[in-house]
C-alpha positions in Angstrom: 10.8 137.9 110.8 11.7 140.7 112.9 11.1 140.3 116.7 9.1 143.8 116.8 8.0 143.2 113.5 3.9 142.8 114.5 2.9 146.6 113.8 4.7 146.8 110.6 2.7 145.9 106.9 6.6 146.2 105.2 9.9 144.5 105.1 12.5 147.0 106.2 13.9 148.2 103.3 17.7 147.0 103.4 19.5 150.2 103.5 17.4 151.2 106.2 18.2 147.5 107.8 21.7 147.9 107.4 22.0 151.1 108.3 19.8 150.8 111.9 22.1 147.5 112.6 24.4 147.7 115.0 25.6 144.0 115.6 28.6 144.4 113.6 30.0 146.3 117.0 27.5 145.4 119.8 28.7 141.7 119.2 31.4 142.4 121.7 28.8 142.2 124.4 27.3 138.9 123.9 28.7 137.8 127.2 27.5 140.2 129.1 24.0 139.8 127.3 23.7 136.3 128.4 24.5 136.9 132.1 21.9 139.8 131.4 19.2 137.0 130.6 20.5 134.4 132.7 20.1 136.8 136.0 16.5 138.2 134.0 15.4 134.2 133.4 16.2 133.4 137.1 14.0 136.1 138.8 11.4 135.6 136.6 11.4 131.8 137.4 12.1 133.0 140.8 8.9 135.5 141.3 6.7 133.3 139.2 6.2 135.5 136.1 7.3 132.2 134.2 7.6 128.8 135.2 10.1 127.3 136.8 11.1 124.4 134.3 10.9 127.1 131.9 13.7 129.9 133.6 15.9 126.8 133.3 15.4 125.7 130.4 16.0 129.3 129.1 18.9 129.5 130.7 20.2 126.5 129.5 19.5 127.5 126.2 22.1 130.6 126.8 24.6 129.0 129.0 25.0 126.4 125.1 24.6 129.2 122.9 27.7 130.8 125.1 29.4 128.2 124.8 29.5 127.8 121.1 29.9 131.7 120.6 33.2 131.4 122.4 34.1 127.8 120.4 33.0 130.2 116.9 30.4 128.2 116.1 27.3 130.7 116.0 27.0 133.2 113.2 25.4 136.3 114.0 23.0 138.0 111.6 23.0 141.7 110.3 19.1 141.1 110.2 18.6 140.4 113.6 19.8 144.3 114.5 21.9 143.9 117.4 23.7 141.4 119.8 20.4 141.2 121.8 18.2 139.9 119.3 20.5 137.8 117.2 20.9 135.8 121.3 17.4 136.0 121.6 16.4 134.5 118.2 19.1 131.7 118.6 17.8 130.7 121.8 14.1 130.3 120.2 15.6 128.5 117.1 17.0 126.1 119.7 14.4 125.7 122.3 11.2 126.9 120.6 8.3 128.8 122.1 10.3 128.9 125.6 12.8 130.8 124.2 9.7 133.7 124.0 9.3 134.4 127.3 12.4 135.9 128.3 11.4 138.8 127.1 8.7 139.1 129.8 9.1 142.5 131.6 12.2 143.3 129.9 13.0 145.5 127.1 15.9 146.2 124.9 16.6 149.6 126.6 17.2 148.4 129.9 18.9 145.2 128.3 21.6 147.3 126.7 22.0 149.8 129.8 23.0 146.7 131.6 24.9 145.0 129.1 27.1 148.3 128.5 27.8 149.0 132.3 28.7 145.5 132.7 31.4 145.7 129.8 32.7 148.6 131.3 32.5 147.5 134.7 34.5 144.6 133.3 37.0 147.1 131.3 38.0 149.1 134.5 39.7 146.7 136.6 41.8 145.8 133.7 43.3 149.5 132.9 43.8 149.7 136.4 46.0 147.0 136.4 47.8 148.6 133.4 48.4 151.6 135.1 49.1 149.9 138.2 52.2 147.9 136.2 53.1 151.4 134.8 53.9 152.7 138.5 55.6 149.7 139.3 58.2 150.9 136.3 58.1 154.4 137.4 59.0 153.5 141.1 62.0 151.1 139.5 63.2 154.1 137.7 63.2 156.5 140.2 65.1 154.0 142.6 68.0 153.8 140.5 68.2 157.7 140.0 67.8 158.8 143.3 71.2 161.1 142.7 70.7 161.4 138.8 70.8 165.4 138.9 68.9 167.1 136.2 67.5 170.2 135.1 63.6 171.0 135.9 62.0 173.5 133.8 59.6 175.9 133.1 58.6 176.9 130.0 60.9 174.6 128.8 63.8 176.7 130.0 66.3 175.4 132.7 64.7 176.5 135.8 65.8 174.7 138.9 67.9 171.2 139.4 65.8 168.2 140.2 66.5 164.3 140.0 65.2 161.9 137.2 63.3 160.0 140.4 61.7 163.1 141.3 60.4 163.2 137.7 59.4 159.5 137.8 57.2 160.6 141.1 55.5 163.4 139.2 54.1 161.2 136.3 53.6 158.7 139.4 51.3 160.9 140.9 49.6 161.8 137.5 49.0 158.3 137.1 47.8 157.6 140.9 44.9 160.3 140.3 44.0 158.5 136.6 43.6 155.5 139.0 41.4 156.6 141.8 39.6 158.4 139.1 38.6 155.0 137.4 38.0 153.5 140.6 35.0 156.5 141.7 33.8 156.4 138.1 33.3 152.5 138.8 31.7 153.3 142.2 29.2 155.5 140.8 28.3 153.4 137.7 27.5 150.1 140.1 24.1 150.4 140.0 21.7 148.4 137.9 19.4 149.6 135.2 17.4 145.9 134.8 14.0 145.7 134.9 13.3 149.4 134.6 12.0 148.1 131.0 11.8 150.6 128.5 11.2 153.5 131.0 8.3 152.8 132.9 9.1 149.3 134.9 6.7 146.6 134.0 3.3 145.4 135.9 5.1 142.5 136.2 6.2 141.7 140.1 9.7 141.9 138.7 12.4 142.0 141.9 15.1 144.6 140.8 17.3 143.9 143.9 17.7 140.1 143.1 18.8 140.9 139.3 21.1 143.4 140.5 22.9 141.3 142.9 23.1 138.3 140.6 25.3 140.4 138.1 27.3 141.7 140.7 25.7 145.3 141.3 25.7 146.9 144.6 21.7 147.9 143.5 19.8 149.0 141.3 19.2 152.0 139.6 17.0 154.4 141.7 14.5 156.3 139.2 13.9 154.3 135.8 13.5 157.1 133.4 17.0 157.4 134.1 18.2 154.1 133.9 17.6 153.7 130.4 18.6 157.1 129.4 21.8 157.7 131.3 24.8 157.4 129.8 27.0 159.8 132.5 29.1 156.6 133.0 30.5 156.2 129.6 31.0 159.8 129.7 33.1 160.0 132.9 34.9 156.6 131.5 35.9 158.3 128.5 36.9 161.4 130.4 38.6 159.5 133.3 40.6 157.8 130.3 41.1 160.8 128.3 42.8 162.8 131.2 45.1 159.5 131.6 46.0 159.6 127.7 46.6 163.1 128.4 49.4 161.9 130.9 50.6 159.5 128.5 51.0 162.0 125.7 52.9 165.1 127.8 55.4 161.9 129.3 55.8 160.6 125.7 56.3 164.9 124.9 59.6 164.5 127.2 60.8 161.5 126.5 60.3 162.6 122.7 63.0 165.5 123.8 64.9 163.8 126.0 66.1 161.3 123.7 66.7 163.5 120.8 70.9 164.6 119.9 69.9 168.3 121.3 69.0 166.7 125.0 69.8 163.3 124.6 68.9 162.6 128.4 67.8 158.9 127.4 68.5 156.5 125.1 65.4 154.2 124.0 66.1 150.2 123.6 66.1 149.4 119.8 63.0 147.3 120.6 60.9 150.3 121.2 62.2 152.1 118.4 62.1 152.5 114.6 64.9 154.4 111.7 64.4 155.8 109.1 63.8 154.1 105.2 66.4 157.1 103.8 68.6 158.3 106.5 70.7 156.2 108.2 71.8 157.3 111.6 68.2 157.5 112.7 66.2 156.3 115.8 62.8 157.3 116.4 60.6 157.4 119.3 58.0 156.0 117.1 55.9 154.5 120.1 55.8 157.9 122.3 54.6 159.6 119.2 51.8 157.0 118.6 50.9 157.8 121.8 50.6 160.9 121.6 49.3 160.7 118.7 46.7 158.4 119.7 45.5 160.3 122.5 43.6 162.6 119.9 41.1 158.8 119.4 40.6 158.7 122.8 39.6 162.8 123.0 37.3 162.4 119.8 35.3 159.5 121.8 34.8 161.5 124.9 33.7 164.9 122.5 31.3 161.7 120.4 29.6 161.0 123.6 29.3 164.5 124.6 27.6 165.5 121.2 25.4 162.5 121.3 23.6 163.1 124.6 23.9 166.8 124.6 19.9 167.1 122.7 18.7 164.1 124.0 15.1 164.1 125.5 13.8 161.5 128.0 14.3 158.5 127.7 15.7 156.0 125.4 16.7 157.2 121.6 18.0 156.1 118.8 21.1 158.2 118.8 22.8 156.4 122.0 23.3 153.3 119.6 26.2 155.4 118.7 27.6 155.3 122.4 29.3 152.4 122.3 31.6 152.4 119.1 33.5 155.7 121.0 33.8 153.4 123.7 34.8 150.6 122.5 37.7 152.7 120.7 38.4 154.6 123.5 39.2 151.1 125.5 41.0 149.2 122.8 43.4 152.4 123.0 44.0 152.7 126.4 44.4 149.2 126.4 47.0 148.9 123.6 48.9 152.0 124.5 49.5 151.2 128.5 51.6 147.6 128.4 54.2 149.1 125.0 54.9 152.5 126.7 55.7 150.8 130.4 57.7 148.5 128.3 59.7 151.5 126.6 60.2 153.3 129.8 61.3 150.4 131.3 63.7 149.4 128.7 65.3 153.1 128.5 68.4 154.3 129.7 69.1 157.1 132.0 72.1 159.0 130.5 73.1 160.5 133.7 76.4 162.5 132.4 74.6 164.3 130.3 72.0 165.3 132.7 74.4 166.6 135.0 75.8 168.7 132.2 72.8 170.2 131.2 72.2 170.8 134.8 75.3 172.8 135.2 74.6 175.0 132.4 71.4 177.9 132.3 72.0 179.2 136.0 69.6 176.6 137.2 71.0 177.3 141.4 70.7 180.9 140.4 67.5 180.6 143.2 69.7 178.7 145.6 72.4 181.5 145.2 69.9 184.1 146.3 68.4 182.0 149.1 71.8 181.8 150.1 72.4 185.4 150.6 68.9 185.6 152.2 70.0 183.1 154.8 73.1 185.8 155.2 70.7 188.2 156.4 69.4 190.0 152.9 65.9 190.7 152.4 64.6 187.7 149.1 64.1 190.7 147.0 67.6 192.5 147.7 69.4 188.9 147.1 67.1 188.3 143.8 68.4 191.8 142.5 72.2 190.9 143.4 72.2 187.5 141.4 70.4 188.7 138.5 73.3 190.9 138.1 75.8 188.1 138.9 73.9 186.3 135.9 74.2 189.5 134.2 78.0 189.3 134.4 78.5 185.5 133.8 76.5 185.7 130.5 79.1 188.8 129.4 82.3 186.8 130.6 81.3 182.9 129.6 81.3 182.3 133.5 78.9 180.5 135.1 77.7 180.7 139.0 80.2 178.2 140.1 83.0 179.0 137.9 83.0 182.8 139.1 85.7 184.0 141.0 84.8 185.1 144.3 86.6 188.9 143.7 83.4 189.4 141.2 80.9 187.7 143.5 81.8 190.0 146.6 82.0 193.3 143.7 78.4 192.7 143.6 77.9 192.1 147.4 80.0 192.0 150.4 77.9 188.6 152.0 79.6 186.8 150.1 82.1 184.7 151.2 84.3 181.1 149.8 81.4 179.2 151.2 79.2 180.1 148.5 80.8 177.6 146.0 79.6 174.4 148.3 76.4 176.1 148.3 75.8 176.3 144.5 76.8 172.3 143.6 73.9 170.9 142.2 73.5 168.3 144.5 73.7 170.2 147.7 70.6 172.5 145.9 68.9 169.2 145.1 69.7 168.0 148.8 68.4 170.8 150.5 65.2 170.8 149.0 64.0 168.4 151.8 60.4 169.8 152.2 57.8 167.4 151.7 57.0 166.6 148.1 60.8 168.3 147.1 63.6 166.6 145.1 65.9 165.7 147.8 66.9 161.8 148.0 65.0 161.0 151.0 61.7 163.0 150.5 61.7 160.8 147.0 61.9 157.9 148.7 59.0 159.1 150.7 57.1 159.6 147.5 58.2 156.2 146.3 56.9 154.5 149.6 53.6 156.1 148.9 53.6 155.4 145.5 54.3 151.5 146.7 51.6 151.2 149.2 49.2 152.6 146.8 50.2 149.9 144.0 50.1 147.0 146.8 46.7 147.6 148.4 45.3 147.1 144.9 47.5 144.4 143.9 47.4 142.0 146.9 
């Protein structure tokens, strides 16, 4: 029998009972459900709602049927609905009548609010640390590039040179934000929905503030129409993670292009790459295009859990069972993405030579050619004017700016003088961009520093 089953005349039909089940996904909770119960049993033991021989014997009860979950020995039942009631109708079957009164001033909504923010409180931590051990790589990267010249672009035209490190710093950065994002999205969700009951409280002299502390909340939830009704945390979790899959897939975009014959900037380890089943000579970045591929799952949860809530009246309906599959997916993702791509950027190899080439090709110091005719005394726009013209002429000739005799430099302006050659080399435009945040060596290792302390306070 059915633990709500008192009003009804009829045995659910079995579609419908299949159909309204959710325990074939909700099982994945049954530890927090337990810890749910356990904190719930204690108060009510506690504050004299139920007995005290009775809170431990309930509790009991759960801390031996989480035990032989864990060893495999309890088989849950698509009858009993979800992971609550399959727990709470094994713990009767074991303990008898006792195993009735946990339900006392509890009800299933507030039991699976609490139960899903503690997964997800449990979940955070653990991407973090992914993404933390992601930085670590990027950091190690961009130490051993510090001088590996390269061109930046925009709209994936040579624009101006940069350094592989200062690249590794940019995704660094990304990747510092997806952290602090999970780590306010954690701060706001550490409030506890239990014993707001099914929206109303209970008349039960139920104490919120012990529950909450028991399971690790900072306090409980303020207003309990909301507790059991909001679902803004798995919403901002989803979105925090989809913006960091976001990351993952325009990183995977370059390393896609870098590593292919027409940049070949990289070269991916064989471990982290696949050929082909007809042609040969190929190696494909198979895991940066999962990724990126992947990062579509992770958008499709956050636009489930947006469509779910968006027509949702007070309080708790039936629709939010479907909150936690998008979830779920959304985690096992982000969770089996992070470790294989810091492996693969890890394992890469920085082709230097051929950054440098590309990097003296596409007029990439053209910028540094007119700030050097600025510093000569020409107003930006006049010097802008002059080098577009000297690109002009190098594209005619096959020259580029350093490999243009000086004669045709000083046709176009007299400011120019033999000094203008040590100017242009790519590294003295890459070391002269020293303003904070810029691609010169030692404002990199600035970034990197940063980029440290922010891994070790959260890693100590």
């Amino acid at each position: 029998m059915k633990l709500w089953a008192g009003r009804f005349q009829k045995e659910t039909d079995t579609a419908v009972n299949d159909f309204n089940s959710s325990i074939s996904f909700d099982a994945r909770l049954y530890q927090e459900d337990i810890a749910g119960s356990i904190a719930h049993a204690t108060m009510l033991g506690k504050q004299g709602v139920i007995e005290e021989h009775e809170a431990e014997k309930i509790i009991q009860g759960l801390q031996a049927i989480l035990k032989d979950i864990e060893a495999g020995a309890v088989e849950f039942s698509e009858e009993n609905e979800d992971i609550h009631m399959n727990i709470e109708s094994e713990l009767t079957s074991r303990i008898g009548d006792t195993g009735k009164r946990l339900h006392t001033a509890r009800s299933r909504n507030d039991q699976v609010a609490v139960d899903f923010r503690l997964y997800v409180k449990k979940e955070i931590p653990v991407i973090v640390g992914m993404i933390l051990d992601l930085e670590k790589v990027l950091v190690k990267k961009a130490e051993a590039n510090l001088d590996a010249v390269m061109p930046g672009y925009t709209h994936l035209q040579r624009a101006q040179p940069t350094t592989f490190a200062h690249y590794m710093m940019a995704y660094a950065n990304m990747l510092k934000r997806d952290v602090t994002r999970l780590e306010d999205c954690l701060e706001r969700m550490d409030e506890c929905p239990l014993g707001a009951g099914a929206l109303a409280t209970s008349t039960y002299p139920v104490d919120r503030f012990q529950t909450a502390q028991a399971l690790g909340f900072r306090k409980p939830t303020d207003n309990s129409l909301d507790s059991v009704s909001d679902r803004d945390f798995a919403i901002e979790f989803t979105s925090a993670l989809s913006i960091l899959m976001m990351h993952l897939s325009r990183f995977s975009e370059e390393i896609i292009l870098w590593c292919s014959w027409e940049f070949k900037f990289v070269e991916l380890d064989d471990a982290y790459s696949t050929g082909s089943s007809i042609m040969p000579q190929k190696k494909n970045p198979d895991v940066a295009e999962l990724v990126r591929g992947k990062t579509g799952r992770v958008y499709g949860s956050l636009i489930t859990l947006l469509t779910i809530m968006k027509g949702l009246p007070l309080a708790y309906n039936k629709d939010m069972q479907e909150d936690k599959e998008p979830v779920f997916d959304a985690i096992d993702t982000v969770e089996q993405c992070l470790p294989v791509f810091a492996a693969m950027v890890d394992t890469l190899t920085v082709k230097n030579r051929n950054m440098q080439k590309a990097a003296a090709g596409g007029f990439i110091n053209a910028t540094d050619c007119a700030d050097y005719l600025v510093k000569k005394g020409l107003p930006f726009r006049d010097a802008y004017m002059i080098v577009g013209r000297l690109v002009h002429m190098c594209i005619k000739t096959g020259e580029t700016l350093d490999t243009l005799p000086l004669k045709d430099f000083q046709s176009v302006s007299g400011a120019f003088g033999p000094d203008v050659y040590q100017a242009l080399e790519l590294k003295t435009c890459v070391g002269g961009r020293k303003v904070y945040g810029g691609p010169a060596p030692d404002s990199v290792k600035t970034q990197i520093e940063h980029i440290k302390e922010f891994v070790e306070a959260r890693t100590e």
